[in-house]
Structure formats: C-alpha cells, structure tokens
C-alpha positions, 0 to 999 in steps of 0.5 A: 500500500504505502509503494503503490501510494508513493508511485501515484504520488510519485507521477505528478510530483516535481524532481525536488519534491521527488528528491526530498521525499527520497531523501527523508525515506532513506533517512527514516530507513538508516536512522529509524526502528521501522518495523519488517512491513515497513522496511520491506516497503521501503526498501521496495520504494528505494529499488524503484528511485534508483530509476529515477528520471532525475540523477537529483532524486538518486542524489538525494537518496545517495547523501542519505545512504553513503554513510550508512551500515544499515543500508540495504546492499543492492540499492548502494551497489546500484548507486556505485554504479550512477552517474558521477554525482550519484555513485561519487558519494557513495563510492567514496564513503558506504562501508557496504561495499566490499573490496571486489566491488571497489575492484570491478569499480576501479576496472570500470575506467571512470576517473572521477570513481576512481578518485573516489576509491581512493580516498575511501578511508582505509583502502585495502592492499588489493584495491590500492593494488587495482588503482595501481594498475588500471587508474590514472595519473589523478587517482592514483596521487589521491591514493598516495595522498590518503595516508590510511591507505595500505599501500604494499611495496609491490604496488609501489613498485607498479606505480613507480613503473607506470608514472616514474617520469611524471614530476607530480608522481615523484615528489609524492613517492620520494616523500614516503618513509616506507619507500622501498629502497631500490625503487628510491634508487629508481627514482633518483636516477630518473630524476637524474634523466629529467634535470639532464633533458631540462632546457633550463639546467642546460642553460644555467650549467651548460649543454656540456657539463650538465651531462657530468653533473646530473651523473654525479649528482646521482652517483653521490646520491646512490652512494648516500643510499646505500649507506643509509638503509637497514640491514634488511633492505641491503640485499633488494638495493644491491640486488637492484643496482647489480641488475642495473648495472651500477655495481662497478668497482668504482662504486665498491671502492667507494663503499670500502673506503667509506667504511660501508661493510655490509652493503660491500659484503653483501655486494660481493657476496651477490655477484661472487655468490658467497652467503654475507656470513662467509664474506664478512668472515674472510674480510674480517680474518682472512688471509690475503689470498683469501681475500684476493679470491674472493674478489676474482671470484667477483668477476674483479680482475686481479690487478683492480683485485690487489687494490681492493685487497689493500684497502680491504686490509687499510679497513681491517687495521683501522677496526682492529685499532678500535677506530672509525674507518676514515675514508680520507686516510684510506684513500691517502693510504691507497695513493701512497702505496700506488704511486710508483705505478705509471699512468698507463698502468692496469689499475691507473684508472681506478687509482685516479678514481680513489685519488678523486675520491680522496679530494672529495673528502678532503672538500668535504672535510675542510668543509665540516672544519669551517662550519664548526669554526663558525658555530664555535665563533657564534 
C-alpha cells in the first residue's frame, strides 16, 4: 500500500519534491526502528528511485545512504554504479561495499570513481593494488595522498613503473618513509634523466657539463643510499643496482673506503655468490689470498683485485685499532702505496678514481672544519 501510494504520488510530483521525499525515506530507513512491513516497503520504494528520471532524486537518496551500515546492499551497489554525482558519494564513503566491488569499480575506467576509491578511508592492499594498475595519473596521487591507505611495496613498485617520469608522481613517492629502497634508487636516477633533458639546467650549467653533473649528482646520491638503509633492505638495493648495472668497482671502492661493510659484503657476496656470513668472515680474518679470491671470484680482475685487497686490509687495521674507518686516510693510504705505478698502468684508472675520491673528502672535510669554526665563533 504505502509503494503503490508513493508511485501515484510519485507521477505528478516535481524532481525536488521527488528528491526530498527520497531523501527523508532513506533517512527514516538508516536512522529509524521501522518495523519488517515497513522496511520491506521501503526498501521496495528505494529499488524503484534508483530509476529515477532525475540523477537529483538518486542524489538525494545517495547523501542519505553513503554513510550508512544499515543500508540495504543492492540499492548502494546500484548507486556505485550512477552517474558521477550519484555513485561519487557513495563510492567514496558506504562501508557496504566490499573490496571486489571497489575492484570491478576501479576496472570500470571512470576517473572521477576512481578518485573516489581512493580516498575511501582505509583502502585495502588489493584495491590500492587495482588503482595501481588500471587508474590514472589523478587517482592514483589521491591514493598516495590518503595516508590510511595500505599501500604494499609491490604496488609501489607498479606505480613507480607506470608514472616514474611524471614530476607530480615523484615528489609524492620520494616523500614516503616506507619507500622501498631500490625503487628510491629508481627514482633518483630518473630524476637524474629529467634535470639532464631540462632546457633550463642546460642553460644555467651548460649543454656540456650538465651531462657530468646530473651523473654525479646521482652517483653521490646512490652512494648516500646505500649507506643509509637497514640491514634488511641491503640485499633488494644491491640486488637492484647489480641488475642495473651500477655495481662497478668504482662504486665498491667507494663503499670500502667509506667504511660501508655490509652493503660491500653483501655486494660481493651477490655477484661472487658467497652467503654475507662467509664474506664478512674472510674480510674480517682472512688471509690475503683469501681475500684476493674472493674478489676474482667477483668477476674483479686481479690487478683492480690487489687494490681492493689493500684497502680491504687499510679497513681491517683501522677496526682492529678500535677506530672509525676514515675514508680520507684510506684513500691517502691507497695513493701512497700506488704511486710508483705509471699512468698507463692496469689499475691507473681506478687509482685516479680513489685519488678523486680522496679530494672529495678532503672538500668535504675542510668543509665540516669551517662550519664548526663558525658555530664555535657564534
């Protein structure tokens, strides 16, 4: 009786009357105690709105719902499925609505649902993981600007993958605590690729230089990383820069010399394929022909090999004397032993390297020096 009554009435009523009259009957329906004639009626009455002519009645009776855990499920899956201004309310705030449903609805390709999805409070891995692979660059920012997202790392990974070159993209991942560290490194060097394509730096540094700098700039930055992660993160990173192809001697002299151990043991572990236990214990204790071995079982030729292997025992000495490696000193150290050997000498070019490194940390130091000074003055 009371369907057939708001049918009729229903007929002759305006949108707005039609729109208040949806929006009081699916509040009564959330708020009230109604009896089971009465919520079978009006759950009976809502089903027939949701074809309504108007999207303003659909709309009104949306705002009522949106919010609600009592609502009736099959008339907030029809309402998911409107028109933006219908389903976004819904979309973004039912608790009915189940992380399949929030997937098939990502899949569905309309931007404006996908935003609303992703700012639902608490989205789950797998619908952050869906949003990862099908959405846009605009939904996908709102998602990594909702911080009650659970964001996996393989979906971070995935986004880093579809919009890595994309500035906005960048900012937000490079600003995530929980960053995976090889995709950071990903990151860094495809910020390296932008400031090298940019007009503006090209102009400011020179077409020439600016090459070089962003090189640097992104080897130094890589250098920082790989020094500054857990230890549980080291064997992804070194996994990551061994794939990529940034594992060079060079790159390990400089995690020697600086005194990095367990990212450098657990380099050469990976590409001698040695567990991180048995490396540590032959740089520790081991002979030098144990140590030559294990760093031509690395693939490093026996002449970079030696040098490896006297900064390795510089390394050695300075932990046994109860001391901080200093880089400085090491590098000095490696430069004094080597400077008999001419120019054209198998190891010059890794030798010029450790004698590059050792003016950088020289700079660095007289650097440290003048600020102390300045604080000290102040």
């Amino acid at each position: 009786m009371i369907v057939r009554k708001f049918l009729q009435w229903s007929e002759t009523a305006g949108a707005r009357e039609r729109a208040r009259a949806a929006n009081a009957l699916a509040r009564a329906y959330a708020l009230s105690e109604l009896s089971t004639e009465e919520t079978r009626a009006a759950e009976a009455a809502m089903a027939l709105l949701l074809d309504d002519p108007s999207p303003m009645v659909r709309q009104a009776m949306a705002e009522a719902l949106a919010t609600s855990s009592r609502a009736p499920r099959s008339v907030i899956y029809g309402l998911a499925r409107d028109q933006l201004d219908v389903a976004g309310i819904v979309v973004c705030c039912s608790p009915l609505l189940k992380d399949q449903d929030l997937v098939d609805l990502a899949a569905d390709g309309r931007p404006g649902i996908q935003r609303a999805i992703a700012m639902r409070h608490e989205v789950s891995p797998a619908v952050c993981a869906a949003l990862a692979e099908v959405a846009g660059l605009v939904p996908v920012c709102e998602l990594l600007d909702n911080f009650s997202a659970r964001v996996a790392k393989v979906t971070i990974r995935r986004i880093t993958e579809r919009f890595g070159n994309e500035p906005n993209m960048r900012a937000r991942l490079l600003e995530r605590s929980d960053l995976p560290c090889d995709v950071r490194h990903t990151l860094i060097m495809k910020v390296g690729e932008a400031l090298a394509g940019s007009k503006f730096v090209a102009g400011v540094v020179g077409r020439g230089r600016v090459q070089r700098i962003t090189q640097d700039a992104c080897h130094t930055a890589t250098l920082h990383l790989a020094g500054n992660i857990g230890g549980d993160e080291i064997p992804a990173l070194v996994e990551h820069l061994r794939v990529a192809g940034t594992l060079t001697p060079a790159f390990l002299m400089h995690a020697l010399c600086v005194g990095n151990i367990d990212f450098f043991a657990a380099a050469i572990g990976s590409v001698a394929g040695v567990s991180d236990n048995r490396v540590r214990g032959i740089l520790v204790d081991g002979r030098r022909n144990a140590i030559q071995a294990l760093y031509t079982s690395g693939g490093i030729e026996s002449a970079v090999g030696e040098v490896f292997v006297t900064a390795t025992l510089l390394w050695r000495d300075a932990t046994r004397a109860q001391t901080r490696p200093n880089a400085m000193r090491i590098t000095e150290s490696l430069i004094d032993h080597y400077a008999y050997l001419a120019d054209d000498s198998p190891i010059a070019e890794l030798l010029g390297l450790v004698e590059r490194m050792n003016l950088d940390f020289r700079r660095q130091a007289a650097r440290d020096y003048a600020v102390s000074m300045t604080y000290e003055a102040a």
